[in-house]
Backbone bond lengths (Angstrom), bond angles and torsions (degrees), N, CA, C in turn:
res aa  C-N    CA-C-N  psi(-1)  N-CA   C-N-CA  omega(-1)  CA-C   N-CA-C  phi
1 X - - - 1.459 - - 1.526 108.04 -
2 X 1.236 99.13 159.90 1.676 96.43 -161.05 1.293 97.46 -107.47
3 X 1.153 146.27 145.25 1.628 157.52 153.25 1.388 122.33 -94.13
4 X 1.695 114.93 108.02 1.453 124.98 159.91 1.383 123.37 -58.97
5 X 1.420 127.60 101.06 1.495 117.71 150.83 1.582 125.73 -20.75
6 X 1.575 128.46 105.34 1.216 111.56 -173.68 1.558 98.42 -94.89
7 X 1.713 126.31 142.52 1.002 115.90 149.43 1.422 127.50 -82.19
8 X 1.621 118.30 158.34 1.361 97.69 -170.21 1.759 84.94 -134.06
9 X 1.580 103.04 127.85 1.411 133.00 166.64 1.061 108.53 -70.73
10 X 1.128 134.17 -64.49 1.520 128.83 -165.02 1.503 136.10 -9.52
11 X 1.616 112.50 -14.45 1.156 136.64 -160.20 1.865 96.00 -90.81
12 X 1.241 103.91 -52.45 1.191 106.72 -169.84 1.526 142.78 -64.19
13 X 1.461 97.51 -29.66 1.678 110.20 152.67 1.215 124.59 -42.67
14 X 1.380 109.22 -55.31 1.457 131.02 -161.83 1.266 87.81 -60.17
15 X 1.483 119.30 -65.29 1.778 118.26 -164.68 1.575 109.43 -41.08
16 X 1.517 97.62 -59.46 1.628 116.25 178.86 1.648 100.34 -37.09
17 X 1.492 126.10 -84.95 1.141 116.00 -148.89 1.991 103.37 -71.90
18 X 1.516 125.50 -22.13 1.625 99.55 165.65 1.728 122.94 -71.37
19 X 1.406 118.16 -8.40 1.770 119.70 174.16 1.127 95.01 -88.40
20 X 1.435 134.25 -9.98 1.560 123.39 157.80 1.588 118.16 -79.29
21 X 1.093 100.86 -37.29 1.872 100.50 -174.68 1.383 98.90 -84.70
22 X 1.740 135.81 -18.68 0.937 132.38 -167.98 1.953 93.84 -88.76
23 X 0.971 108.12 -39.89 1.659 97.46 179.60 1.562 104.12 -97.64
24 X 1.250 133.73 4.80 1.672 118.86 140.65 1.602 100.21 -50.96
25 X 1.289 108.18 -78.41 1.549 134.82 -162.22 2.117 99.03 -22.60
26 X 1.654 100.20 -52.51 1.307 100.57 -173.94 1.529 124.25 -67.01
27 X 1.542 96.24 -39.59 1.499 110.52 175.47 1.388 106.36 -43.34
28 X 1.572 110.60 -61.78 1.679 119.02 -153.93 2.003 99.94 -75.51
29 X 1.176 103.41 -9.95 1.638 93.40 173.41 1.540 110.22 -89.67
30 X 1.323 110.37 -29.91 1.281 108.53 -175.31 1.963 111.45 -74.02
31 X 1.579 119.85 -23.15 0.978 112.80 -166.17 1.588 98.25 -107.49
32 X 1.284 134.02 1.49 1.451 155.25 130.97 1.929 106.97 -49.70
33 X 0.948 109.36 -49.26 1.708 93.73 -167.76 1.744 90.82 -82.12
34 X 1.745 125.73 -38.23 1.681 121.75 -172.02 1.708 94.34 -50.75
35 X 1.516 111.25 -60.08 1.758 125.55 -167.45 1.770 90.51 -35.45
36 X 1.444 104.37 -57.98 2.011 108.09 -151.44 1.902 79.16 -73.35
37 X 1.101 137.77 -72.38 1.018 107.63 -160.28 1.821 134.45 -47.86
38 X 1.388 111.02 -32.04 1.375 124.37 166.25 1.496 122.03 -20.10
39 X 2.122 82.72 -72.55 1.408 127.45 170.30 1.317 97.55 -40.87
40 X 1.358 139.77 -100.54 1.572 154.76 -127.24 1.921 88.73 -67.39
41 X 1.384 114.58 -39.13 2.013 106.32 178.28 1.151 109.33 -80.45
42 X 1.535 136.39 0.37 1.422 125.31 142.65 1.323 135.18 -52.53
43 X 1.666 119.13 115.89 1.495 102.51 -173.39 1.732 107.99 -93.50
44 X 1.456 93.01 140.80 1.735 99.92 -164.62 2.000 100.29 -86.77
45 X 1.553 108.72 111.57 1.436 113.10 168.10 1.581 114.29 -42.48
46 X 1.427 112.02 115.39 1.398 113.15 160.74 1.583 130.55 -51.44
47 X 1.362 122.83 147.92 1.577 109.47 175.72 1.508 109.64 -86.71
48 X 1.969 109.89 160.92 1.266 86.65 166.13 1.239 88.95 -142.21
49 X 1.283 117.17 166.11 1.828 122.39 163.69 1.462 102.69 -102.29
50 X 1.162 128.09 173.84 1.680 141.45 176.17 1.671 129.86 143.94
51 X 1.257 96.62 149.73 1.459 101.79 179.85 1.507 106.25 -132.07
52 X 1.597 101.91 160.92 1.385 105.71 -158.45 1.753 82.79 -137.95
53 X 1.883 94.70 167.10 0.879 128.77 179.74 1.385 149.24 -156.90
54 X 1.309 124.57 95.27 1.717 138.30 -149.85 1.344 103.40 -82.29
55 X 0.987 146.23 139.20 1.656 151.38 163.29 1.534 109.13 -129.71
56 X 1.355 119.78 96.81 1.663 111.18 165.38 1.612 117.26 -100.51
57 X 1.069 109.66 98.43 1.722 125.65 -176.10 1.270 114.57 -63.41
58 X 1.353 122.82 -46.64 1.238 138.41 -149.58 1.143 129.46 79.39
59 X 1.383 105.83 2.53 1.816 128.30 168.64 1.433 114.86 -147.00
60 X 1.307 108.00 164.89 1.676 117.13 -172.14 1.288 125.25 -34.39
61 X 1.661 110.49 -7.57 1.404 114.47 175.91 1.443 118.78 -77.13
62 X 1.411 104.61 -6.74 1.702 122.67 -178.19 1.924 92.62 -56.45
63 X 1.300 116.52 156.33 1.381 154.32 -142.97 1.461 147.53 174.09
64 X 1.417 101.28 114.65 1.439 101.31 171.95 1.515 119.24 -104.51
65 X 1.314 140.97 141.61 1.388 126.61 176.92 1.376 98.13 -167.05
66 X 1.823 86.16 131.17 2.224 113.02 -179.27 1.723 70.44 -100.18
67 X 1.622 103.08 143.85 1.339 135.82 155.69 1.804 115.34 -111.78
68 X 0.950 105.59 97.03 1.648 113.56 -166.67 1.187 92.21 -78.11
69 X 1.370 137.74 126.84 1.645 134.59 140.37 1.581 123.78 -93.73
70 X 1.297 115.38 -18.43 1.275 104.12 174.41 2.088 105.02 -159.15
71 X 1.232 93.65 -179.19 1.789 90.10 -167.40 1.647 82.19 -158.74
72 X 1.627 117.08 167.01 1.282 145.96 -156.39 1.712 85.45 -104.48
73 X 1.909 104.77 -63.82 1.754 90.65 173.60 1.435 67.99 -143.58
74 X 1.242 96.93 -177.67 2.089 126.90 173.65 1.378 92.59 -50.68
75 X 1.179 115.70 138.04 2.043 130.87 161.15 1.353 92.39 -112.97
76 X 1.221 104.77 138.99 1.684 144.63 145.52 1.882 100.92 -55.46
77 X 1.927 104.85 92.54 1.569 96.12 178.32 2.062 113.01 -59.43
78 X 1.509 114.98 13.92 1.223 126.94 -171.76 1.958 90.13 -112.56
79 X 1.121 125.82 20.01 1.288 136.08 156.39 1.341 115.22 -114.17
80 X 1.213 126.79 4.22 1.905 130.84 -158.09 1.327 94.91 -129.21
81 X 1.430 100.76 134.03 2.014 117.93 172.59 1.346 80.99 -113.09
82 X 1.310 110.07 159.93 1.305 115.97 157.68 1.705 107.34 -151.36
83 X 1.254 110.73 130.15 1.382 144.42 -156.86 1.595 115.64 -101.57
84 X 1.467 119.37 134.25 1.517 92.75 174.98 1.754 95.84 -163.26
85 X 0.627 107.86 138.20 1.478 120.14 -170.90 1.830 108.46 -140.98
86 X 1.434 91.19 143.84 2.008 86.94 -169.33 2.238 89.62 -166.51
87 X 1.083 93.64 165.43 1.881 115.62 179.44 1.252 110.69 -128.79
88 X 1.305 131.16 128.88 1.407 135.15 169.05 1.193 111.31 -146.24
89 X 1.582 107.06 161.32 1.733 112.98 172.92 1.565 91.78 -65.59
90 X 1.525 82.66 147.36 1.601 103.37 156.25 1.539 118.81 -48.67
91 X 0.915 118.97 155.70 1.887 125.69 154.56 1.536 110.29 -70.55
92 X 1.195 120.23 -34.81 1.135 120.46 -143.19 1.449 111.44 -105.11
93 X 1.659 108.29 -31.89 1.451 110.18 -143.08 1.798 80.98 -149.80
94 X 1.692 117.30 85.36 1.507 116.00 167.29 1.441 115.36 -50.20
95 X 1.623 99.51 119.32 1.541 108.41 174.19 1.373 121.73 113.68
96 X 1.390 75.24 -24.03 2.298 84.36 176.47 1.731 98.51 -105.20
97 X 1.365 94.30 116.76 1.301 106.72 157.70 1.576 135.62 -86.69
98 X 1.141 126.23 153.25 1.203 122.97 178.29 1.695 121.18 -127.95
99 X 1.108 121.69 170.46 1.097 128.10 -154.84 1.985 102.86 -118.60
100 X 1.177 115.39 135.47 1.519 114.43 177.89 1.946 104.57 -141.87
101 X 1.507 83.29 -176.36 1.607 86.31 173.20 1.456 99.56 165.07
102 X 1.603 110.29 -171.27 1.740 108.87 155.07 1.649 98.16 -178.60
103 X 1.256 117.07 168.28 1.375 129.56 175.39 1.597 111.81 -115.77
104 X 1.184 130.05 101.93 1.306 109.82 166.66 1.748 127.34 -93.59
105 X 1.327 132.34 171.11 1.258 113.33 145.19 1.551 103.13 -141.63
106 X 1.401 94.58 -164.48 1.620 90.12 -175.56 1.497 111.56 -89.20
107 X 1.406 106.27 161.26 1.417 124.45 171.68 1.469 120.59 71.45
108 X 1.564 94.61 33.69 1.487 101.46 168.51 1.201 102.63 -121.40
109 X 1.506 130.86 139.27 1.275 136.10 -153.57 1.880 120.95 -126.03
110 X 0.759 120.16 107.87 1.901 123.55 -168.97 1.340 98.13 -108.57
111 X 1.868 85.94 143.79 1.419 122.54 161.49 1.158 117.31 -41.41
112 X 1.366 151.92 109.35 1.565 146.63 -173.04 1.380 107.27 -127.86
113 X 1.323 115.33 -15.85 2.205 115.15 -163.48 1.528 92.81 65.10
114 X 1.267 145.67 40.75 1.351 116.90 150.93 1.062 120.51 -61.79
115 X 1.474 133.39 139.85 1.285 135.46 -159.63 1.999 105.11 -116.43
116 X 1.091 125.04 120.60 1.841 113.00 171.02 1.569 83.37 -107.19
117 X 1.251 87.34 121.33 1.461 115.35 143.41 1.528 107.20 76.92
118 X 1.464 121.85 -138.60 1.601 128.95 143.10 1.556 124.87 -52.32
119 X 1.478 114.98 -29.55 1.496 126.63 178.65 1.633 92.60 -46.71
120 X 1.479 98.42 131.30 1.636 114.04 147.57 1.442 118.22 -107.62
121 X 1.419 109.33 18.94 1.393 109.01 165.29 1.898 130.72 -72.29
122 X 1.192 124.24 89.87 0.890 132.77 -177.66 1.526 131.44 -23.90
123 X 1.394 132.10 109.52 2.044 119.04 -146.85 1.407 91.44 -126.86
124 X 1.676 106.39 133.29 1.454 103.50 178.71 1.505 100.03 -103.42
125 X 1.192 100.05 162.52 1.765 117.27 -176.30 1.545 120.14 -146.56
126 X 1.404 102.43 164.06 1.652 117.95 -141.32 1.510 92.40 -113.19
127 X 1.697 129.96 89.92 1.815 125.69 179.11 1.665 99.59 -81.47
128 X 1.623 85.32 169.63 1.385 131.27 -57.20 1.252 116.19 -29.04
129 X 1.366 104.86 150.85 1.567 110.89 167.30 2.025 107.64 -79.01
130 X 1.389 104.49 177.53 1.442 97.92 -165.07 1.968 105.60 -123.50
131 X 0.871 149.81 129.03 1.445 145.13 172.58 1.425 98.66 -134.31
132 X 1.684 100.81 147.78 1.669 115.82 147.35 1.764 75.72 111.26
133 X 1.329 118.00 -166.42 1.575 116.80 -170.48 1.214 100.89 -72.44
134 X 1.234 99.95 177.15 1.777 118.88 -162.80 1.510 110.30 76.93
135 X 1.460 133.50 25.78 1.348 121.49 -173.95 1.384 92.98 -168.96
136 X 1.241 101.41 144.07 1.867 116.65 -146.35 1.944 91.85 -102.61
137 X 1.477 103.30 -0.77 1.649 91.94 -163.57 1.322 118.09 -178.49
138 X 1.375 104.24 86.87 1.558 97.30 -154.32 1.600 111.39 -141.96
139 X 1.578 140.48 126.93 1.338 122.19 -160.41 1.684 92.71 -137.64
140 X 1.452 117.10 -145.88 1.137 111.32 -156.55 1.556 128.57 -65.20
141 X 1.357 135.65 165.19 1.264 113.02 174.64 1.584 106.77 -59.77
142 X 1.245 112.86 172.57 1.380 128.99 171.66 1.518 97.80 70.19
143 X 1.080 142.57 20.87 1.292 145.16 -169.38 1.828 114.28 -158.37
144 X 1.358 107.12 41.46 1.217 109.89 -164.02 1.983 99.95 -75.03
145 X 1.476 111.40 179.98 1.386 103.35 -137.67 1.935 75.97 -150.60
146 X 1.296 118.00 134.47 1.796 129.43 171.76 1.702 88.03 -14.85
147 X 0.988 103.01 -70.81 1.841 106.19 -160.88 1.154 118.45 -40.10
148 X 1.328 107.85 -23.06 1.704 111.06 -147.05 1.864 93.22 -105.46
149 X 1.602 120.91 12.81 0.976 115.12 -163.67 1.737 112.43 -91.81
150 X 0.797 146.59 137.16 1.577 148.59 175.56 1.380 109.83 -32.83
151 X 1.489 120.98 84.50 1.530 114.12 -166.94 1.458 117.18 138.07
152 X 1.646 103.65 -37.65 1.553 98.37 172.38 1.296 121.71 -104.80
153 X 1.322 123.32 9.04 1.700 141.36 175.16 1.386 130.67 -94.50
154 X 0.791 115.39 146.53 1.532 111.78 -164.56 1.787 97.09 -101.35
155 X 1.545 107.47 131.14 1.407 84.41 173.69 1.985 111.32 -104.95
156 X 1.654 115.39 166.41 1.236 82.94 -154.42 1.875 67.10 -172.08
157 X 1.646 98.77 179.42 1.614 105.77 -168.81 1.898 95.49 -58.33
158 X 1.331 128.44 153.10 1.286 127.33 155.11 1.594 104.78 87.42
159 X 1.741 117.56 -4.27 1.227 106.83 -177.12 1.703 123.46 -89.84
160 X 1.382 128.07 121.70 1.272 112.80 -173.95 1.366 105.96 -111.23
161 X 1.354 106.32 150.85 1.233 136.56 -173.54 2.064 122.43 -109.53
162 X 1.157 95.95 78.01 1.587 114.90 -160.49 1.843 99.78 -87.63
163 X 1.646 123.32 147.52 1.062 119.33 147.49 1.590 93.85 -137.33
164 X 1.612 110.40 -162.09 1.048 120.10 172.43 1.560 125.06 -167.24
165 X 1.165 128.09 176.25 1.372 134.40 154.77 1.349 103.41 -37.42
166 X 1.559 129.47 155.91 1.144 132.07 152.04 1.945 89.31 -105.06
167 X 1.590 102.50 142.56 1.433 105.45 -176.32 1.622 119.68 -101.53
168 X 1.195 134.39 -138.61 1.447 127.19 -167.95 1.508 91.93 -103.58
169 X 1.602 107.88 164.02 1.912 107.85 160.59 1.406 101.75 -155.13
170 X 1.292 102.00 135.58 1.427 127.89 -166.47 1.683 102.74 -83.09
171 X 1.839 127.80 -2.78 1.286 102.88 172.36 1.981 80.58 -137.84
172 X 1.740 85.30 -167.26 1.203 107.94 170.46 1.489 129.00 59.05
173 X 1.023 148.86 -170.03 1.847 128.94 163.41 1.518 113.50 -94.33
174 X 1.507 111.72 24.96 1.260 114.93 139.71 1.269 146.66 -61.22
175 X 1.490 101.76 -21.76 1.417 124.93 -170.36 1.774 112.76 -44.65
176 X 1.313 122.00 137.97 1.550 101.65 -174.80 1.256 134.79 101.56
177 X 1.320 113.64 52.66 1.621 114.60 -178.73 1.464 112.94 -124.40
178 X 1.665 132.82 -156.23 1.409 125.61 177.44 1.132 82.55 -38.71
179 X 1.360 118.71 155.69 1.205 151.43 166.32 1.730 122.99 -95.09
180 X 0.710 162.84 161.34 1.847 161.95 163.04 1.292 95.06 -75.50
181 X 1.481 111.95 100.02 1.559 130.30 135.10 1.698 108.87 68.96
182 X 1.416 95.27 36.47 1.448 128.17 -175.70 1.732 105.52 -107.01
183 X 0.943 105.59 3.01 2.097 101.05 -150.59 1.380 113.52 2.35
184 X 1.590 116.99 67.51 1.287 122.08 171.16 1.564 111.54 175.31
185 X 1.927 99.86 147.58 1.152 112.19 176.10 1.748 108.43 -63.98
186 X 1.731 90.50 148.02 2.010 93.49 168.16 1.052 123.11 -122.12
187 X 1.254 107.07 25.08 1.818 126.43 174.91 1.147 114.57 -115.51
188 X 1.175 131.44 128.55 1.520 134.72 176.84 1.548 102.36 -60.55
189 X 1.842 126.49 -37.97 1.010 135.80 156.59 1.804 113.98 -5.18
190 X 0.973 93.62 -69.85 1.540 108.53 -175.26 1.635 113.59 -84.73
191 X 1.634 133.62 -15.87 1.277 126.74 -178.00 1.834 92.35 -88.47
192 X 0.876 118.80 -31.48 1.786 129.06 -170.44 1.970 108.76 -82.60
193 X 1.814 94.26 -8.84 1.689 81.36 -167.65 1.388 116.15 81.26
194 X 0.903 127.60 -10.34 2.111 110.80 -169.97 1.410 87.50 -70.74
195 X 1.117 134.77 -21.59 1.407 116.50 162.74 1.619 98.83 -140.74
196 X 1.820 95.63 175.97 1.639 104.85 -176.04 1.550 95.18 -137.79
197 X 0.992 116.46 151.33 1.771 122.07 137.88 1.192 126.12 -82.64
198 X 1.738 111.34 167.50 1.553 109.71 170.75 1.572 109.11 -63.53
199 X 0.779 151.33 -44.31 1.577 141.59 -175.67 1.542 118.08 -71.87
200 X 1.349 117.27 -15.77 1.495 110.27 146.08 1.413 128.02 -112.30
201 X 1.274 102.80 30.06 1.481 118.99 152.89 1.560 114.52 -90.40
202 X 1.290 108.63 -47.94 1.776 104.64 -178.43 1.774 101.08 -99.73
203 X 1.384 123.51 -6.67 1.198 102.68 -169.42 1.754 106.25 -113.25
204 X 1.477 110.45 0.69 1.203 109.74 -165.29 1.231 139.33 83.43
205 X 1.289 132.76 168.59 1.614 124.95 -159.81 1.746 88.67 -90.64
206 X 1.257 94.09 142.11 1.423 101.93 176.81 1.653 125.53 101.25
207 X 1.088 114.91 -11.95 1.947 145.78 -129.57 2.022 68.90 -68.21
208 X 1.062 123.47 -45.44 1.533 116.62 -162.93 1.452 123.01 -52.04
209 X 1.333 112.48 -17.57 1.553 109.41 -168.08 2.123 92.36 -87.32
210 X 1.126 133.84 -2.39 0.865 131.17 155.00 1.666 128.61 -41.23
211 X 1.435 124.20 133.55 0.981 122.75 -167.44 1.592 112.62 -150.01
212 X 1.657 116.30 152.82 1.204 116.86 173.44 1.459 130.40 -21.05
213 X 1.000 136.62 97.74 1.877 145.35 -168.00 1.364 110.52 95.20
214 X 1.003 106.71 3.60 1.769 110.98 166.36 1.440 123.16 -61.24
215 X 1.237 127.64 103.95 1.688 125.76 179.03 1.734 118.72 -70.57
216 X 0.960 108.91 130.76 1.591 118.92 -176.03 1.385 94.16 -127.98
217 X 1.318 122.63 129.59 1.394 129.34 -167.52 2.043 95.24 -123.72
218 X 1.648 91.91 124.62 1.718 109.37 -172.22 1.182 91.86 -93.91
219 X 1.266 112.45 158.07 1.741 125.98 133.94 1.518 105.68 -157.38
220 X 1.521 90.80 143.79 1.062 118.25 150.59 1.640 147.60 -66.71
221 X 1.501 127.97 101.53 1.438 95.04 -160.91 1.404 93.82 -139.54
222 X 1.734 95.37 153.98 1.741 101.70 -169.60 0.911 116.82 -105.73
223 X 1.213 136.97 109.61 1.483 160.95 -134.25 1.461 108.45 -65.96
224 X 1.938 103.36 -68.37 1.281 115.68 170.77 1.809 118.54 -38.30
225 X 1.436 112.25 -66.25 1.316 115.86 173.39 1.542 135.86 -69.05
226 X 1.466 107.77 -5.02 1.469 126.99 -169.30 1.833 116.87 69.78
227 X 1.657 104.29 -15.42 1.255 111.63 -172.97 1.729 119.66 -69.47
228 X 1.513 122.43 159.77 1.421 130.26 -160.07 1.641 93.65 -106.20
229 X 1.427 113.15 97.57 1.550 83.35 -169.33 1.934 107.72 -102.28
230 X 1.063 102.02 4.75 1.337 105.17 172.74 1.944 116.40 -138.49
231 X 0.786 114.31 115.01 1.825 117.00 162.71 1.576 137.22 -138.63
232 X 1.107 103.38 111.63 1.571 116.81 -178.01 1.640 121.64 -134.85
233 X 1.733 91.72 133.32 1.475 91.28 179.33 1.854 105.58 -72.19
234 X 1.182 95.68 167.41 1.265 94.38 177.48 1.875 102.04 -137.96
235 X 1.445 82.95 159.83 1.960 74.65 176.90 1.533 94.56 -127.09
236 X 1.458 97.84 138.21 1.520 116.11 172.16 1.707 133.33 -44.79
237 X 0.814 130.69 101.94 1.472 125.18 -179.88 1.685 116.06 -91.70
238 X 1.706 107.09 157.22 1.578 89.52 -173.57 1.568 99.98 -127.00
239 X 1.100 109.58 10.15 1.669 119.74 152.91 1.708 117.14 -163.27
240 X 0.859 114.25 159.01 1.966 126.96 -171.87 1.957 86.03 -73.20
């Protein structure tokens, strides 16, 4: 009787289907490490908590102030835009409203006439200024200090974020700021810009025709991530 050599295949499937699971296996790591790298160059928006607060006096007592109570970690206030947009009647013309706002960021610095001391040398400054933690150096209002400038503070639980009216001055070419219970500048100084205050730095040109129940809408936004991590309207007050 005669005998056929059998070949036996069986071997070859097997190979076939592990160089298949073995080049799934590679594929899905390689498009797993592209995904994690994507992932890991995303910058993750910090949280923040806070409340704010508008005061239009009609004199230098006018005010803006973020009350920070808590943060995700410390922000770099040189990571923070801050945004503000708001509608009011005119001053001028009952019934016509107008439209305001402004963008700030840090480390841009305006003409204000702050005055140290006897110096009539004119000092520009960086709003809001920063007090309470998050700021390495900081003393009375009206006496703000490098640290305290919009940019070099850290903001963080307890950190506040104050500007203000610039007010009147009886010498020098300072003379001429909010005025007392005027709601308006009396220096051309200030209608022309050769100088600004903090409240028409974050509130925009005009910020004065604002009035008690007036909404001014904040945000917060984080530069690095592009994200808005804080926004609230706010309504105007015309004393605490």
């Amino acid at each position: 009787m005669r005998y056929e050599k059998r070949k036996d295949c069986a071997v070859s499937p097997v190979v076939g289907v592990m160089l298949m699971l073995v080049v799934t296996i590679i594929i899905a790591a390689v498009v797993s490490a592209f995904a994690g790298g994507i992932t890991s160059g995303e910058k993750v928006a910090p949280q923040i908590s806070a409340d704010m607060r508008i005061i239009n006096t009609g004199d230098p007592d006018s005010s803006f102030d973020i009350y920070v109570y808590s943060v995700s970690e410390p922000i770099p206030s040189s990571d923070i835009k801050i945004m503000t947009s708001w509608i009011a009647e005119s001053a001028t013309n009952t019934g016509t409203f107008v439209r305001g706002g402004s963008t700030t960021t840090a480390g841009v610095s305006y003409l204000n006439y702050y005055y140290a001391g006897n110096d009539d040398s004119p000092i520009y400054r960086s709003f809001p200024y920063g007090y309470g933690a998050g700021v390495e150096d900081w003393g009375a209002y009206g006496n703000p200090t490098d640290e305290m400038q919009f940019g070099n503070y850290t903001i963080t639980g307890g950190t506040t974020m104050h500007i203000g009216a610039y007010g009147p001055r009886t010498y020098g070419s300072g003379t001429g700021g909010y005025e007392d219970w005027v709601y308006t500048y009396v220096s051309d100084k200030y209608f022309r810009d050769d100088c600004i205050d903090g409240m028409q730095v974050l509130l925009g040109d005009g910020w004065e025709v604002l009035r008690t129940g007036d909404s001014v809408n904040v945000k917060l936004i984080h530069i690095p991530s592009g994200k808005t991590i804080l926004s609230k309207d706010i309504s105007v007050l015309s004393r605490v």
